[in-house]
N, C-alpha and C positions, 0 to 999 in steps of 0.2 A: 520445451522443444527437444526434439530426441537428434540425439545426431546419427547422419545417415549412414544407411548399412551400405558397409564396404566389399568389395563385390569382386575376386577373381576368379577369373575364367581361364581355363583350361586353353592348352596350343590347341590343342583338337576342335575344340570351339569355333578359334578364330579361323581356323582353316578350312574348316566344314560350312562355314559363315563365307566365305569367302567362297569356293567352290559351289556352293551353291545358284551363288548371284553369276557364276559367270556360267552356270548352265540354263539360264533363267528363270532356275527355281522362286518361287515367293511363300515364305510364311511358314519354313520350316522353323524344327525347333530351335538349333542355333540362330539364326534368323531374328525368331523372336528375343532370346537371348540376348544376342548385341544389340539389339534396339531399343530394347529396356535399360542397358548400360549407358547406350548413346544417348538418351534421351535423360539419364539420370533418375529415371521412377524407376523402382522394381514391383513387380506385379501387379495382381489385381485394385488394389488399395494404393498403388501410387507411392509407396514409402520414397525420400529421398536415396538414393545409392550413389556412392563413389566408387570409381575404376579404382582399382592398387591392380598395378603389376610393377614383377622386377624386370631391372636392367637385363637377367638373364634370361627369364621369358623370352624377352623382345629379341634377344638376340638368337633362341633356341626357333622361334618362331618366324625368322627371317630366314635360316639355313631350312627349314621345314619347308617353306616355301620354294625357294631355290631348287630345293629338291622334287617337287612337285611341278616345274619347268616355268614358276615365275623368274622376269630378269631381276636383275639387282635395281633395276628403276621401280619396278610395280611392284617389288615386296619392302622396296625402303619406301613409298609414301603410304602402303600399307602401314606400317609401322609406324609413321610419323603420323600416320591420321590416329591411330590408336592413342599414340602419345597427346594428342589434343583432345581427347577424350576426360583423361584423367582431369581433374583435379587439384591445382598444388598448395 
């Protein structure tokens, strides 16, 4: 049994993944991205994958947000959904 590929994503990502969905975009590439992490397969073959991000990410990706005119209510459950993502 192989243990699964660990898998960090860029702020860009998440925020491109996010901006997406609130312009009702579907199926872009971030898109795909985060739903391979959410869902735990990475690619075509299904490998297992684990989220890792750091505490500073999350924090760099929060004021990213903020900046891009979410409140501090929908960029902190952003971030706590990401954080239920991971793994521990």
């Amino acid at each position: 049994m192989s243990l699964p590929l660990r898998i960090l994503l860029d702020v860009n990502v998440w925020v491109t993944n996010l901006m997406a969905a609130a312009k009702g975009q579907q199926g872009t590439t971030a898109q795909r991205i985060v739903s391979m992490v959410t869902n735990g397969r990475w690619g075509d073959e299904g490998r297992e994958a684990q989220l890792v991000i750091s505490v500073e990410m999350l924090e760099t990706l929060e004021h990213v947000l903020k900046l891009h005119g979410a409140s501090s209510d929908s960029s902190g459950a952003y971030i706590e959904a990401i954080k239920g993502i991971m793994k521990y």
